[in-house]
C-alpha positions in Angstrom: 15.8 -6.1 27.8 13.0 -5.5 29.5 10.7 -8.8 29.4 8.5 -7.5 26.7 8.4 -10.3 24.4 7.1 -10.9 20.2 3.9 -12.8 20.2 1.5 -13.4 17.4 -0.7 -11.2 15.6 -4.2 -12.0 15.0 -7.0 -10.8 13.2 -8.6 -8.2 14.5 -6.3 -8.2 16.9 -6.7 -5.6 20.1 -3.8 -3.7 19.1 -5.4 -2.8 15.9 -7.8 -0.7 17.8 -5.3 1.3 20.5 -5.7 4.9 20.0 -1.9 5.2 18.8 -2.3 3.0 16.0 -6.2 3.9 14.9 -4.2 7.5 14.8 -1.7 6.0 12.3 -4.6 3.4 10.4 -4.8 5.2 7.6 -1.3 5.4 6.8 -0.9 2.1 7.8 -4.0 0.9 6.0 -2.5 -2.2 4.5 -1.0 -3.5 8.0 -4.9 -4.5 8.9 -5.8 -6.0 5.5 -2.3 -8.3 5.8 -3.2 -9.1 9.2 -6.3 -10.9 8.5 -4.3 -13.2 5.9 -4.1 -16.4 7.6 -1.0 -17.0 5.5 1.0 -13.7 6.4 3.6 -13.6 9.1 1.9 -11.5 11.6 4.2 -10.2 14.8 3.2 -8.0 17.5 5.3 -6.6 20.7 3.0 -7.6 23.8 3.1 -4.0 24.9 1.5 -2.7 21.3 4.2 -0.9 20.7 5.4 -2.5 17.5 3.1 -4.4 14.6 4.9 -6.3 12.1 3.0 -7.9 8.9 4.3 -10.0 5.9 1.9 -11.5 3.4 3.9 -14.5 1.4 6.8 -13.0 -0.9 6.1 -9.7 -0.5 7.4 -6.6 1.3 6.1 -6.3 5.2 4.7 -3.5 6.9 6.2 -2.3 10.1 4.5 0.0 11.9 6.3 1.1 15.5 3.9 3.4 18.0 5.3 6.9 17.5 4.6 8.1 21.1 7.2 5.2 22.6 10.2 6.2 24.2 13.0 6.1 21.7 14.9 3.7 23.9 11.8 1.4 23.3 11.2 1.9 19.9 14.7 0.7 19.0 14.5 -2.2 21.6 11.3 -3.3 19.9 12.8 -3.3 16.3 16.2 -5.4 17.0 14.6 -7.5 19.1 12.3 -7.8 15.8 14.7 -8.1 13.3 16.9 -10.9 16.0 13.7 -12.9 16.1 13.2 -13.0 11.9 14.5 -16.6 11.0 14.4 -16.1 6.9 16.5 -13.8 5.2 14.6 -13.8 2.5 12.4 -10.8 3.1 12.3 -8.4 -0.4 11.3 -5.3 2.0 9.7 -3.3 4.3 7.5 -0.2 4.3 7.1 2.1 7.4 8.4 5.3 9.1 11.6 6.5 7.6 13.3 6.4 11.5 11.9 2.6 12.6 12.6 1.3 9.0 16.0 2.5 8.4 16.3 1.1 12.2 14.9 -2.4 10.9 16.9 -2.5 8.1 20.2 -1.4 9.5 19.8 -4.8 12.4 18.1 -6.8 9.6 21.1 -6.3 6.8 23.3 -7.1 9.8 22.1 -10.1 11.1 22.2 -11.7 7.4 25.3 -9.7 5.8 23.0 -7.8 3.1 22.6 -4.5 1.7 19.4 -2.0 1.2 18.4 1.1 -0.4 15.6 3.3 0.0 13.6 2.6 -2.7 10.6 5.2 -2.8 9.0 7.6 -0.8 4.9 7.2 -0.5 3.1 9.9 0.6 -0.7 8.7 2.0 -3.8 10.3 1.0 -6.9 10.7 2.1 -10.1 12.5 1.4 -13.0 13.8 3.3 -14.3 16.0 0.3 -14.9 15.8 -2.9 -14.0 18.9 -4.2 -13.4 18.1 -8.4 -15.8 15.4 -9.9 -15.4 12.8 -13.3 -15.0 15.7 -15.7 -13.9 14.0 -18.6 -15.8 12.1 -21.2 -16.8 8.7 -20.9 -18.3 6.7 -18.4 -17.2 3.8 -15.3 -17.4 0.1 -15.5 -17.0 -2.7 -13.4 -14.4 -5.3 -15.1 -15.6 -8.6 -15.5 -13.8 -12.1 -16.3 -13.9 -10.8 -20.3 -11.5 -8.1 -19.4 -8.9 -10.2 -17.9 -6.0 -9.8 -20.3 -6.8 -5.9 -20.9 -6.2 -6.0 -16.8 -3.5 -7.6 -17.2 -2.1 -5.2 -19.6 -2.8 -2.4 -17.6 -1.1 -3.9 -14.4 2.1 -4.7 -16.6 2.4 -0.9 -17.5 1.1 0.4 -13.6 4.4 -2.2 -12.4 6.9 -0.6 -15.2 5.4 2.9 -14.0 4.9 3.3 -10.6 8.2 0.4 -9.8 10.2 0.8 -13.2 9.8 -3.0 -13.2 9.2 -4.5 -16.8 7.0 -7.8 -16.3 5.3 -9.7 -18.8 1.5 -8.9 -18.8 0.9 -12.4 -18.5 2.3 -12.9 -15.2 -0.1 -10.0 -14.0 -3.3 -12.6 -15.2 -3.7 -14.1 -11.2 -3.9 -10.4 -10.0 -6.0 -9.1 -12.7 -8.5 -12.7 -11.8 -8.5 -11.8 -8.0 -9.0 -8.3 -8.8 -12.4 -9.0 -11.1 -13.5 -11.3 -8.7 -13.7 -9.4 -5.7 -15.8 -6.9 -8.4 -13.7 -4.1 -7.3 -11.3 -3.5 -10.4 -13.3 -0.7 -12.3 -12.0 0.6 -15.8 -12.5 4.7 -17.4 -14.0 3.7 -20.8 -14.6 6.3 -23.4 -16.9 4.7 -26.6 -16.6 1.2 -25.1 -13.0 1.3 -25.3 -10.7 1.1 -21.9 -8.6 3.9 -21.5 -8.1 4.0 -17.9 -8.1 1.9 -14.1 -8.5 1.6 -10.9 -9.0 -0.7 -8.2 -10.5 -0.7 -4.6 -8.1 -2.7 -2.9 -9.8 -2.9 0.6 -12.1 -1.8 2.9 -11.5 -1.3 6.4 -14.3 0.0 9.2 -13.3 3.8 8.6 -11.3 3.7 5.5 -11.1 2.5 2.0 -7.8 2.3 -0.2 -7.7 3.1 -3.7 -5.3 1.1 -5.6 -3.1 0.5 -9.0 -4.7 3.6 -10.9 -3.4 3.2 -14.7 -4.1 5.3 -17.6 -3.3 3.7 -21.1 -0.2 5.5 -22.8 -2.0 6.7 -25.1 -5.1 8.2 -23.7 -3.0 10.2 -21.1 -3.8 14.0 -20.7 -7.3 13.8 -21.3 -8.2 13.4 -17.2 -9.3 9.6 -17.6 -7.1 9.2 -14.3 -8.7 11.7 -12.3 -12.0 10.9 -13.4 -12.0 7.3 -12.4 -10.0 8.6 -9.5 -13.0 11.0 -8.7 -16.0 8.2 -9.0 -14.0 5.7 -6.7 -13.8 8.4 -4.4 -17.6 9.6 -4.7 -18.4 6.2 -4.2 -16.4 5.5 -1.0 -17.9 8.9 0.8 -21.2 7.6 -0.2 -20.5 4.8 1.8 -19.4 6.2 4.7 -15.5 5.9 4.2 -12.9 7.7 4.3 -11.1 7.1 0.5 -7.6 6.7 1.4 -4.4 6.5 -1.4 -0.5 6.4 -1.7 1.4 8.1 -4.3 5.0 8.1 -5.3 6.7 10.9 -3.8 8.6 11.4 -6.7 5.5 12.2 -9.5 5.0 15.3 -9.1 1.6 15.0 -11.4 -0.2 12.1 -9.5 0.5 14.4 -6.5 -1.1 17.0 -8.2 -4.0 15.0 -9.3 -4.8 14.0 -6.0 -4.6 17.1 -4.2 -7.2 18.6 -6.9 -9.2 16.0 -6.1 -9.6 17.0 -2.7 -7.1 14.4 -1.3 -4.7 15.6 2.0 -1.6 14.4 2.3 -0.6 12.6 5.8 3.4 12.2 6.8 5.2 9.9 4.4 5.8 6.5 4.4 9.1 4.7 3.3 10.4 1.3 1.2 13.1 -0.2 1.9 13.9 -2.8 -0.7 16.9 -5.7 0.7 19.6 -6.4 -2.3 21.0 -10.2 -1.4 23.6 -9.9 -4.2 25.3 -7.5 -2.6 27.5 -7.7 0.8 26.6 -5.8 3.7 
């Protein structure tokens, strides 16, 4: 090794702002959000050349500076996945290269298996170049809506993760969701047939998140017009709308790229199976 050693990541730490990872930020965009969490695990290599971030029982992000001798790169992610003391981590999302590296020391080190789980492709938009076309009209939720919220989540989890979940589990997301006011729902007569959320707002970008049209209601462009407004109102603010999509749907991909959305160089999860042997 060469002395660099893992040290803690703060909040707005001063390797969030290095040109190599401000030219990855929006990619990466939920590495800075989790790194403000006071209750995440938050790593860092003292040379900036690897950021990893964990927010309590979910998957990390691992972000590992692209321009970094290879020799490097791989020195920073075992001495990474050495220094993890819990084997209880359900994932990781990053570069396909540093995370299969990460997961190949991590499985390892505590005799499990992994799979790729999904590829994400990133979005982001500088133009708006198709606006809410359909009918109906955008409305903030509020604390009335929380079961229909929760509703919605349940069927965006058994979508976008094939996970089946109970809708009431999804009531302390749908809460924190309406009280941040940034869960918005597509309504057409008063009736919700579509969501979306803004999940967070950097300095340069914001991140559009968990976008749900109701079973029903699909085809009718509820999604791309709640889709479009978040987006409208993002640029007017001065962001950059940023958004992932799963690889493998071919029609959110489409959606987005009408939209005016350009794709940046995917991202990938990496999901840890403990009932398995390595």
């Amino acid at each position: 090794m060469d002395g660099t050693m893992l040290v803690a990541l703060r909040s707005r730490d001063e390797a969030l702002a290095r040109p190599a990872f401000l030219a990855d930020e929006a990619r990466f965009h939920p590495l800075g959000q989790i790194s403000g969490q006071a209750d995440a695990l938050r790593i860092k290599s003292d040379d900036g050349a690897l950021l990893f971030v964990q927010a309590p029982g979910r998957n990390a992000w691992l972000w590992v500076d692209p321009g970094a001798p290879e020799e490097v790169r791989a020195a920073r992610i075992r001495e990474l996945a050495e220094r993890l003391d819990d084997g209880g981590l359900p994932g990781v999302f990053g570069d396909p290269g540093p995370a299969r590296t990460f997961a190949e020391a991590y499985s390892a080190k505590w005799r499990i298996a992994w799979t790729e789980r999904m590829t994400l492709v990133p979005y982001v938009c500088r133009e708006l170049k198709q606006h809410a076309a359909a009918e109906g009209e955008l409305r903030r939720a509020d604390i009335a809506d929380r079961y229909t919220a929760a509703r919605f989540l349940a069927g965006f989890s058994r979508d976008a993760y094939g996970e089946r979940v109970a809708a009431f589990t999804q009531l302390p997301a749908a809460d924190r969701m309406i009280e941040r006011d940034e869960l918005y729902f597509w309504t057409v007569r008063g009736e919700c047939v579509a969501m979306a959320n803004i999940a967070h707002r950097s300095a340069r970008h914001g991140r559009i998140s968990a976008v749900y049209t109701r079973p029903d209601a699909r085809g009718r462009g509820y999604g791309g017009a709640i889709t479009a407004e978040l987006t409208r109102r993002l640029l007017d603010e001065g962001l950059t709308p940023m958004l992932y999509a799963d690889a493998g749907n071919p029609g959110s991909n489409r959606l987005y790229r009408r939209l005016g959305y350009e794709p940046l160089r995917p991202i990938v999860e990496i999901a840890f199976h403990r009932e398995w042997t390595a």
